[in-house]
VEXDO-593196 format. One line per field, with one value per atom (N, C-alpha, C, O): residue in three letters; x, y, z. Coordinates in nm, 2 decimals. Layout:
<recs>
res = ALA,... .
px = X,... .
py = Y,... .
pz = Z,... .
</recs>
This chain:
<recs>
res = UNK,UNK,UNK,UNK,UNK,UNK,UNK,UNK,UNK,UNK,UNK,UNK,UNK,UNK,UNK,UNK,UNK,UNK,UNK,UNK,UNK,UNK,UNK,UNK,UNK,UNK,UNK,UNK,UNK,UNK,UNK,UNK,UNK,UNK,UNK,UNK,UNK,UNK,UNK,UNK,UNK,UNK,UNK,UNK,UNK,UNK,UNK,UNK,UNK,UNK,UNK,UNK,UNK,UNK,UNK,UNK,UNK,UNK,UNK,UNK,UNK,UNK,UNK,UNK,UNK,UNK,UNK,UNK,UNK,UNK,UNK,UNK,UNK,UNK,UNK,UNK,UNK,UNK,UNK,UNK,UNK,UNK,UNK,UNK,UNK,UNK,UNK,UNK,UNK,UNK,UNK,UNK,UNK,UNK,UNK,UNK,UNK,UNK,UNK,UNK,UNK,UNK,UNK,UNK,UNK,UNK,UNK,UNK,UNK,UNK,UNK,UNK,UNK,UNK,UNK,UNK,UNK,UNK,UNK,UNK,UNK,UNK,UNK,UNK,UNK,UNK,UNK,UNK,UNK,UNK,UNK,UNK,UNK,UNK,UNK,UNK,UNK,UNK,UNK,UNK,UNK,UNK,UNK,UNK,UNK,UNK,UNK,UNK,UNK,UNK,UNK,UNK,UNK,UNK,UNK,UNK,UNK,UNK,UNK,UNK,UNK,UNK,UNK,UNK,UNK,UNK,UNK,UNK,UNK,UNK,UNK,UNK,UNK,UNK,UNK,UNK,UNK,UNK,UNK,UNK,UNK,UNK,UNK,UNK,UNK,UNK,UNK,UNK,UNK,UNK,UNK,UNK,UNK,UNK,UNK,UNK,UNK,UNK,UNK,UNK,UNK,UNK,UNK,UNK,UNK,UNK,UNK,UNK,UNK,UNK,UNK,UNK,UNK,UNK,UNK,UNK,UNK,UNK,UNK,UNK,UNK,UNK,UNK,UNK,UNK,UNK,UNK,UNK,UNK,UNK,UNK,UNK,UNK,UNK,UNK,UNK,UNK,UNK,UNK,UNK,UNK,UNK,UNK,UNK,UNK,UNK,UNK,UNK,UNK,UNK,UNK,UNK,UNK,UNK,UNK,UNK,UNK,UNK,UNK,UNK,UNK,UNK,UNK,UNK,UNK,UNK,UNK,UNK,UNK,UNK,UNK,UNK,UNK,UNK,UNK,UNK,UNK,UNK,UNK,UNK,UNK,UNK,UNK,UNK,UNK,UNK,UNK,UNK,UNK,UNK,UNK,UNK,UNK,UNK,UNK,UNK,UNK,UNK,UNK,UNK,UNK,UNK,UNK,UNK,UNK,UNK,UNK,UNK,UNK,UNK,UNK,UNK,UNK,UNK,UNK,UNK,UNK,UNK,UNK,UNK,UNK,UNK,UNK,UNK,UNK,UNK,UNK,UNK,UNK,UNK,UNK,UNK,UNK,UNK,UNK,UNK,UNK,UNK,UNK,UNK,UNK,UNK,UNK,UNK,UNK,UNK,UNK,UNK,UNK,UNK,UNK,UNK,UNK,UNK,UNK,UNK,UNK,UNK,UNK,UNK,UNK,UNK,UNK,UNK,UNK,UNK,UNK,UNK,UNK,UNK,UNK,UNK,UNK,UNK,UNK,UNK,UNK,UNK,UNK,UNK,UNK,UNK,UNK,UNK,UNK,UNK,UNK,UNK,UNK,UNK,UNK,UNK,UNK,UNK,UNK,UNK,UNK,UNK,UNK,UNK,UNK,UNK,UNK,UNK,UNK,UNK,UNK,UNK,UNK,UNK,UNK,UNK,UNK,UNK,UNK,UNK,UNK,UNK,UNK,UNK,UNK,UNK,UNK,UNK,UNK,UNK,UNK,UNK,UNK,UNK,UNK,UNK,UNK,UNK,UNK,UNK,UNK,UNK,UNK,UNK,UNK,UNK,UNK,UNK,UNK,UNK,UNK,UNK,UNK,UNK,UNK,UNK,UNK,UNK,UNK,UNK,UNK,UNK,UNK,UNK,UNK,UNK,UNK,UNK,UNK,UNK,UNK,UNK,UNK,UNK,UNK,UNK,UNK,UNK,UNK,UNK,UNK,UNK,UNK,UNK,UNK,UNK,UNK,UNK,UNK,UNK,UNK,UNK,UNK,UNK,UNK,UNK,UNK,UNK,UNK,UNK,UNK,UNK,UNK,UNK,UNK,UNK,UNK,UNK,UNK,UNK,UNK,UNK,UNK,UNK,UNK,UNK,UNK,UNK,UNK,UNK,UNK,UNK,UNK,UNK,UNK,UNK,UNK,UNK,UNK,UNK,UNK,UNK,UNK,UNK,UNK,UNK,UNK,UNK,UNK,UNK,UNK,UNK,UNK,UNK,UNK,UNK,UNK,UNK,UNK,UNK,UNK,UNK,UNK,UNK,UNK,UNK,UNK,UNK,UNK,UNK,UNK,UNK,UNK,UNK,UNK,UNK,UNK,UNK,UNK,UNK,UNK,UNK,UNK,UNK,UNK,UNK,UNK,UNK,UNK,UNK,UNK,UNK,UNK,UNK,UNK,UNK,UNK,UNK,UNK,UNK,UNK,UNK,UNK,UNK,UNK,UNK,UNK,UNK,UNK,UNK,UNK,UNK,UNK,UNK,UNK,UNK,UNK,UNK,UNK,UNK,UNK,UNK,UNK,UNK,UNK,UNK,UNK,UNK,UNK,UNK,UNK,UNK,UNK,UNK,UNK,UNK,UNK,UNK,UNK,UNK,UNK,UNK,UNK,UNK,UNK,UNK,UNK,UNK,UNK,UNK,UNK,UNK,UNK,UNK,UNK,UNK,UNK,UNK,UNK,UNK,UNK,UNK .
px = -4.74,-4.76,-4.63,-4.53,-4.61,-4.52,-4.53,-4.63,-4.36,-4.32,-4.30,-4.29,-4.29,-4.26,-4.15,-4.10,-4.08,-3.93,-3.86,-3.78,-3.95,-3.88,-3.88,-3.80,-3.97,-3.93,-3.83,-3.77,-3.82,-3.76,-3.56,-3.46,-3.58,-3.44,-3.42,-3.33,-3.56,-3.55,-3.48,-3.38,-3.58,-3.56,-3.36,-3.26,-3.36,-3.23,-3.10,-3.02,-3.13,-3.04,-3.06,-2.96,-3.16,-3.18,-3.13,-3.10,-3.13,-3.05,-2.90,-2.83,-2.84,-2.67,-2.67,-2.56,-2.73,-2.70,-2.74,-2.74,-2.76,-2.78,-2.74,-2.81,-2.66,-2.59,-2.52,-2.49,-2.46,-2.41,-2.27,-2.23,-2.15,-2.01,-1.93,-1.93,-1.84,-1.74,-1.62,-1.61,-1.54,-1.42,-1.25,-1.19,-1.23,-1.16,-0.99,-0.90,-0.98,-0.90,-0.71,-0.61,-0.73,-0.61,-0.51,-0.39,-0.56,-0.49,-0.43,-0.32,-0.57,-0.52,-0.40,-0.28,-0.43,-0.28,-0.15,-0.03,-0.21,-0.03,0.05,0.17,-0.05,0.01,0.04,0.15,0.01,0.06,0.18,0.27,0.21,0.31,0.43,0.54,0.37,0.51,0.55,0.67,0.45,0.45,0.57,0.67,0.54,0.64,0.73,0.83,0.74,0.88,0.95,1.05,0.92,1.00,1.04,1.16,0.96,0.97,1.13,1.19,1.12,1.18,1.33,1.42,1.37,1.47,1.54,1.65,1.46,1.53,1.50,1.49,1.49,1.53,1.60,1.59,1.70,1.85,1.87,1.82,1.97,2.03,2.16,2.20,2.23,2.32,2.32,2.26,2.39,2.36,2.47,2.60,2.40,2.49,2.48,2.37,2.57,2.51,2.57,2.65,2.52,2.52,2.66,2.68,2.72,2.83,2.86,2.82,2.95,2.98,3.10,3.17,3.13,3.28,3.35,3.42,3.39,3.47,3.52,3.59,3.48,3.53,3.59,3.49,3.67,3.77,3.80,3.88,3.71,3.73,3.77,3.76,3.84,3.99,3.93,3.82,4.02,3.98,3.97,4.04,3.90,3.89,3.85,3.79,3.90,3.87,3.72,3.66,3.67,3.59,3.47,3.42,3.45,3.28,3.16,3.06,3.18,3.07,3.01,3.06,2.84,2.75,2.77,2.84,2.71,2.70,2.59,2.53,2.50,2.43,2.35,2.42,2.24,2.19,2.14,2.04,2.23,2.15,2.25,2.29,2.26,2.28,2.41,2.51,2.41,2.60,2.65,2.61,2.74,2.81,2.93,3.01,2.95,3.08,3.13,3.06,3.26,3.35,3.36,3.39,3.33,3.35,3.40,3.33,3.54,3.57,3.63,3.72,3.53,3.55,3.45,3.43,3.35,3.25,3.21,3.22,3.17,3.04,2.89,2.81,2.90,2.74,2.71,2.80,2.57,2.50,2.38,2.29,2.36,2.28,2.26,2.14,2.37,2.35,2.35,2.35,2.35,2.31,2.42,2.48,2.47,2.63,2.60,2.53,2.65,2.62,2.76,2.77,2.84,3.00,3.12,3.16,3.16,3.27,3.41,3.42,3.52,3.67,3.72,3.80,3.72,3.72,3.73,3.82,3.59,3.56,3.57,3.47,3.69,3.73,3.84,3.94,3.86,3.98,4.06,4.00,4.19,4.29,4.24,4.23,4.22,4.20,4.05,4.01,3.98,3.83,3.83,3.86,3.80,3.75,3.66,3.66,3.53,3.39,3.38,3.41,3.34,3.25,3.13,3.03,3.11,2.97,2.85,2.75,2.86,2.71,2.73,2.62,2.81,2.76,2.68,2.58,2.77,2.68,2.51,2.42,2.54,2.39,2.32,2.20,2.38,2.26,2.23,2.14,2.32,2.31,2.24,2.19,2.24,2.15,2.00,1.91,1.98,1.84,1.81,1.69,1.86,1.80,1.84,1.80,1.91,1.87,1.72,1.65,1.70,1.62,1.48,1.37,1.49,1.37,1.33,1.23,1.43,1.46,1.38,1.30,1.38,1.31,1.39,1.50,1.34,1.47,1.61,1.63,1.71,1.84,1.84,1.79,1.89,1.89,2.02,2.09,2.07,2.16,2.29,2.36,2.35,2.45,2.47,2.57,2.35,2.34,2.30,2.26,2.32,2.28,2.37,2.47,2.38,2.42,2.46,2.38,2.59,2.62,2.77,2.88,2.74,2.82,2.92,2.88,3.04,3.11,3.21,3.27,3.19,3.21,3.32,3.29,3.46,3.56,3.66,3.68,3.75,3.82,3.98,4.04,3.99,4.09,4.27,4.34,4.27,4.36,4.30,4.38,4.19,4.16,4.23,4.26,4.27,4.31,4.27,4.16,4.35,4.34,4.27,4.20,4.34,4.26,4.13,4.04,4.12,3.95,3.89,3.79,3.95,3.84,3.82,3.70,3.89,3.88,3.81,3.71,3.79,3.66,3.56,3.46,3.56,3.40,3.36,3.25,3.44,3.38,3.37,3.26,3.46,3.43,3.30,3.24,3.27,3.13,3.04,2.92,3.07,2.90,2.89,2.78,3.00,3.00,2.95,2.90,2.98,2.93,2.79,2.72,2.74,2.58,2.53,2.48,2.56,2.51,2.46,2.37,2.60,2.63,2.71,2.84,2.65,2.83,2.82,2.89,2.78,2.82,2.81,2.72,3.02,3.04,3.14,3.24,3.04,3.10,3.19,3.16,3.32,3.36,3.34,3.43,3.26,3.24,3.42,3.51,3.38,3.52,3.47,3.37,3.58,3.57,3.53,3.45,3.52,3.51,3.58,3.54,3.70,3.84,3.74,3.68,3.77,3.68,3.83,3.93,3.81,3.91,3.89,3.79,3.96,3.96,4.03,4.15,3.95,3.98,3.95,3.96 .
py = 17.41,17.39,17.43,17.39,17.51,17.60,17.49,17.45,17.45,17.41,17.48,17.60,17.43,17.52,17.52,17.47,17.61,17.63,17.46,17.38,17.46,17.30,17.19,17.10,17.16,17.09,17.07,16.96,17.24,17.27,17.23,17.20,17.27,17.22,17.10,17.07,16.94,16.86,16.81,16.76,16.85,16.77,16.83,16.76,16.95,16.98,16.86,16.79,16.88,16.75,16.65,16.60,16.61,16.45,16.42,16.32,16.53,16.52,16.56,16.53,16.63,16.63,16.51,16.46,16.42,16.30,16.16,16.04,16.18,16.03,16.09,16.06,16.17,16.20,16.08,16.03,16.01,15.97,15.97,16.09,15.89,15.92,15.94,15.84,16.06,16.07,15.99,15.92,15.99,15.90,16.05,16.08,16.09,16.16,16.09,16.03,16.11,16.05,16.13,16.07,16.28,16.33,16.27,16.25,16.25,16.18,16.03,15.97,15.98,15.80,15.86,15.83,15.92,15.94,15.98,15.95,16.06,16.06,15.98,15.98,15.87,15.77,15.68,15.63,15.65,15.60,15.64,15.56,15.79,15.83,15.80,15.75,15.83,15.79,15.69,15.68,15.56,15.40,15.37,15.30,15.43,15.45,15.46,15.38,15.63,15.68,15.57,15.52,15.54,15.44,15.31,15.27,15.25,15.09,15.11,15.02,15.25,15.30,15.31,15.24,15.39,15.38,15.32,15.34,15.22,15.11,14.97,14.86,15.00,14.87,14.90,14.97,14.80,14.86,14.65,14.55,14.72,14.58,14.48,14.37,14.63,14.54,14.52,14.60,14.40,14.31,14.33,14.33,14.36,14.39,14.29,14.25,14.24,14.18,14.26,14.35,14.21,14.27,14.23,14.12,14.33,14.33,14.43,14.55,14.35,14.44,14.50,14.44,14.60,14.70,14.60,14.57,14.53,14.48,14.32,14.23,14.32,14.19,14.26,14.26,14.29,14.36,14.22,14.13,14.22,14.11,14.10,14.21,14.00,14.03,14.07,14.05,14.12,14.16,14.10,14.00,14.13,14.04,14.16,14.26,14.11,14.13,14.07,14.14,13.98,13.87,13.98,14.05,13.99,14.05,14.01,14.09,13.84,13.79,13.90,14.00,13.83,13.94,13.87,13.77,13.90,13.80,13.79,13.88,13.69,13.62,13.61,13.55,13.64,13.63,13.48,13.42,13.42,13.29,13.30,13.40,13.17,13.16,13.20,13.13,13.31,13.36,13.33,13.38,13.23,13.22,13.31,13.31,13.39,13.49,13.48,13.44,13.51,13.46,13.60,13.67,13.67,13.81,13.80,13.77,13.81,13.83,13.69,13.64,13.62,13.49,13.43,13.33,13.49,13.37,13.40,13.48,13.24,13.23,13.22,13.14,13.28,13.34,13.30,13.30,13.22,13.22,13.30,13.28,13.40,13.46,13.56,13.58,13.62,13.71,13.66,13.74,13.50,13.44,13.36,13.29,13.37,13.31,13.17,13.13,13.11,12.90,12.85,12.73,12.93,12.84,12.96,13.04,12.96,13.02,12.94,12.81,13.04,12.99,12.95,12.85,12.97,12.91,12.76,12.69,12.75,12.61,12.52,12.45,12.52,12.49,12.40,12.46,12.26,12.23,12.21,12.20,12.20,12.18,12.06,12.04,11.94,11.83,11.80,11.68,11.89,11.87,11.93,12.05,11.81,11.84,11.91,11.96,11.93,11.97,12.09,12.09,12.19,12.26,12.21,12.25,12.16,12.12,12.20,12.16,12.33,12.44,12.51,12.57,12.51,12.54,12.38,12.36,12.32,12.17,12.12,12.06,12.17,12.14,12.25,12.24,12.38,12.49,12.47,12.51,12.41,12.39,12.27,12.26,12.17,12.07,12.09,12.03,12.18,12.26,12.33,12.35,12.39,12.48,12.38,12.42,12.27,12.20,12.11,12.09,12.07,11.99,12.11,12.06,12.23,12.33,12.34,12.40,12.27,12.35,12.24,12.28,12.14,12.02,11.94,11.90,11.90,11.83,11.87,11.98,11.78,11.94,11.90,11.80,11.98,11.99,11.88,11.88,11.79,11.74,11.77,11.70,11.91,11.97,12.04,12.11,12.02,12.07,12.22,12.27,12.31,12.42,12.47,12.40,12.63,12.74,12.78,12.76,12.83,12.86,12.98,12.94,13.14,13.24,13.24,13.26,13.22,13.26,13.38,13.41,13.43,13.56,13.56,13.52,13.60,13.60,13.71,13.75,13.78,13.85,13.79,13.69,13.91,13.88,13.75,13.66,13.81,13.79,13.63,13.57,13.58,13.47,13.39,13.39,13.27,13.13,13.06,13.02,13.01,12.89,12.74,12.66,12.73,12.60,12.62,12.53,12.70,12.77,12.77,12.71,12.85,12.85,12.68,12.66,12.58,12.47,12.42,12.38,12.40,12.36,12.39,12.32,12.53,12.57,12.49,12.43,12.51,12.46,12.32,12.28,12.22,12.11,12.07,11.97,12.17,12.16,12.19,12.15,12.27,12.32,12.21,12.15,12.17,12.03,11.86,11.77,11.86,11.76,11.78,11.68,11.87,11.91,12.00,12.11,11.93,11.93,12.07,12.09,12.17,12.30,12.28,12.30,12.25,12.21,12.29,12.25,12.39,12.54,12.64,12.70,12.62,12.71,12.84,12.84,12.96,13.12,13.15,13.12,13.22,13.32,13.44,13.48,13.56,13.66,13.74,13.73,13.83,13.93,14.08,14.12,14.16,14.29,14.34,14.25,14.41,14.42,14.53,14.64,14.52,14.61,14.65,14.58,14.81,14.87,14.91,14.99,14.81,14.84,14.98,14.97,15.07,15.19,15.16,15.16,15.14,15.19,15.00,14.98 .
pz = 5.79,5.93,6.00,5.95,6.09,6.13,6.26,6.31,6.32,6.44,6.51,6.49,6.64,6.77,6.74,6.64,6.86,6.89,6.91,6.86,7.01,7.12,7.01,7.04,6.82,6.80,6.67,6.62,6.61,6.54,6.59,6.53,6.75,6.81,6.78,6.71,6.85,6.87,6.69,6.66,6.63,6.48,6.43,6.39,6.45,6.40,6.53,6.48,6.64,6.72,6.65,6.59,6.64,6.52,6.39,6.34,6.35,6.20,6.24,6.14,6.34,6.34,6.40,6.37,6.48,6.56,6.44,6.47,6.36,6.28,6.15,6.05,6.13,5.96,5.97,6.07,5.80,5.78,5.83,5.81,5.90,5.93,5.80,5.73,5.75,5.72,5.75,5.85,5.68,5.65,5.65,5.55,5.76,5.75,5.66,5.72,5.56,5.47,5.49,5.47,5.54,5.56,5.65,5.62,5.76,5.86,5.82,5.85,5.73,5.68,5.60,5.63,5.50,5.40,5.48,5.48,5.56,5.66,5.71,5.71,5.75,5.83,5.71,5.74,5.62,5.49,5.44,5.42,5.43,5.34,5.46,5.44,5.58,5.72,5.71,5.73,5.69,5.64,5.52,5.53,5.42,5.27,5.31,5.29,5.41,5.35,5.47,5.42,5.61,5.68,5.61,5.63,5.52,5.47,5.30,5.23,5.30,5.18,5.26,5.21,5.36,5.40,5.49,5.54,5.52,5.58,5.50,5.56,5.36,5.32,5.22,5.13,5.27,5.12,5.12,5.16,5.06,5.00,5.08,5.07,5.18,5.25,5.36,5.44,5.40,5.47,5.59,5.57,5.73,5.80,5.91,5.94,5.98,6.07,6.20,6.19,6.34,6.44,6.52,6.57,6.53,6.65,6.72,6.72,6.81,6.98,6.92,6.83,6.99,6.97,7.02,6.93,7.13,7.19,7.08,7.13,6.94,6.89,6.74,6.66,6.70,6.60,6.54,6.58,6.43,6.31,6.20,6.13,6.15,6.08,5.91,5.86,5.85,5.76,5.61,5.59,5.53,5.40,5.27,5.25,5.22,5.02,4.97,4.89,5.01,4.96,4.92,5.00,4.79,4.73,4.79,4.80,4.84,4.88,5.00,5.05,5.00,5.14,5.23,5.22,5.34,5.46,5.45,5.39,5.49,5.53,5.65,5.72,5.71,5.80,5.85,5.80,5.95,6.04,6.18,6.23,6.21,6.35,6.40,6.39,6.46,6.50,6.62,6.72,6.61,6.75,6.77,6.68,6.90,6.89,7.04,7.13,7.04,7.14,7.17,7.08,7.30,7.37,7.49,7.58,7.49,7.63,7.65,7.59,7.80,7.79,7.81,7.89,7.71,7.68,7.50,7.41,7.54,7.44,7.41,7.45,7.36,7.30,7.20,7.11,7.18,7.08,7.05,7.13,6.93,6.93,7.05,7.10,7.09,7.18,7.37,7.46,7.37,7.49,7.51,7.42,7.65,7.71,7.74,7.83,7.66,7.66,7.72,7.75,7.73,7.75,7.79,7.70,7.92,7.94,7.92,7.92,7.89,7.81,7.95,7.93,8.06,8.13,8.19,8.23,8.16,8.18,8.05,8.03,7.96,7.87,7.90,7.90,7.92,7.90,7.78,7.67,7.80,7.64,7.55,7.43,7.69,7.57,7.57,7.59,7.54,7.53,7.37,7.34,7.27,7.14,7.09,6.98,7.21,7.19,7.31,7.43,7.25,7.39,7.46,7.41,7.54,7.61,7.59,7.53,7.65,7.71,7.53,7.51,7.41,7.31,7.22,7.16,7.27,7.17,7.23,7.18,7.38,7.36,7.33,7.31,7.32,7.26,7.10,7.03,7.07,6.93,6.86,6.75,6.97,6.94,6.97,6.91,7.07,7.07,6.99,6.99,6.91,6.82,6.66,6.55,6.68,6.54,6.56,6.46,6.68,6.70,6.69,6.70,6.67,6.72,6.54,6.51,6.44,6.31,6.25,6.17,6.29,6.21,6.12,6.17,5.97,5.90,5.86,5.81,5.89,5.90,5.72,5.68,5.65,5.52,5.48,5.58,5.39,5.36,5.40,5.48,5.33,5.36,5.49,5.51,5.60,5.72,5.72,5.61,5.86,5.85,5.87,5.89,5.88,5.87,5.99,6.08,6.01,6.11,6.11,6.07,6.16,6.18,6.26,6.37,6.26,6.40,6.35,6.24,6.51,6.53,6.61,6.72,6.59,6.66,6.64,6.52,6.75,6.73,6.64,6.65,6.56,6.49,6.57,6.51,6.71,6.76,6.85,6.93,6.83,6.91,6.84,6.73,7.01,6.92,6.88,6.92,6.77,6.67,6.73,6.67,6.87,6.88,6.95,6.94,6.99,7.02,6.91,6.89,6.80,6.67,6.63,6.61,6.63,6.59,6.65,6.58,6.82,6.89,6.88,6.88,6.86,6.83,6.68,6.67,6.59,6.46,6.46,6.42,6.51,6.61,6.61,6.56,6.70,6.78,6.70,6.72,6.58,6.55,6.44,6.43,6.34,6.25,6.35,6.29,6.46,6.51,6.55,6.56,6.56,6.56,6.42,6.43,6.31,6.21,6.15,6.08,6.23,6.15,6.06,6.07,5.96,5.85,5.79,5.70,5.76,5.68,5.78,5.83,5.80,5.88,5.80,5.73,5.85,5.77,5.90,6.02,5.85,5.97,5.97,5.90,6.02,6.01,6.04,6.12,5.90,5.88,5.84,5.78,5.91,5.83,5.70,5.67,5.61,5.46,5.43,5.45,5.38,5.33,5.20,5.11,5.23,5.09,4.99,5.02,4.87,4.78,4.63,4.56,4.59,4.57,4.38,4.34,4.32,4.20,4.12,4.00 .
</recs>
């Protein structure tokens, strides 16, 4: 039985319009191997943490890594926790043992943490080599009376040669 023209078209439209879909696989493997080679070179082993040019930190021998948790750093004349200004040097007096705008940011983010662990939590500070001494003491002060008791000081890392 010989078809017309009109339905020889119709049936050939109907069979390119309901074929099975293909799975074009070339494009999936690219975006795969882009996936690899990204997850491959940016994961290494050392541990860098984030700083501003403007805080020149003092130097050390220590093998130990650093550690990634909560950094408090003194820039300028403020302080920052995690990047966010809680307390100007300023508004610091001499005989104030505690910083204020850092102990309550710090008591918000222990209260945000849930049970504080025994030995307490973790806590970075970040200071330039040349800051004072009794600044460093209040801040650490402050982060041990809100139950940062493992306090790190973030330092340089002197690369030793032979």
């Amino acid at each position: 039985m010989k078809l017309s023209r009109r339905a020889r078209l119709r049936q050939r439209h109907y069979g390119r319009m309901h074929k099975a879909g293909g799975l074009n696989l070339v494009s999936l493997m690219d975006i795969f191997t882009i996936l690899v080679f990204f997850l491959m070179v940016n994961s290494s082993d050392v541990k860098v943490m984030q700083n501003t040019a403007d805080v020149p930190l003092p130097s050390s021998t220590a093998q130990q890594e650093a550690v990634e948790n909560l950094t408090v750093q003194v820039v300028g004349q403020s302080i920052l926790v995690q990047g966010r200004e809680v307390a100007r040097l300023d508004g610091i007096e001499a005989t104030d043992t505690r910083i204020a705008g850092l102990s309550e940011e710090l008591a918000y983010r222990r209260n945000r943490w849930g049970e504080v662990p025994e030995n307490g939590l973790e806590v970075t500070i970040m200071a330039a080599k040349d800051t004072d001494y009794r600044l460093l003491r209040k801040i650490m002060q402050t982060c041990v009376d809100e139950q940062f008791r493992q306090v790190r000081l973030a330092v340089e890392s002197e690369v030793r040669n032979g």
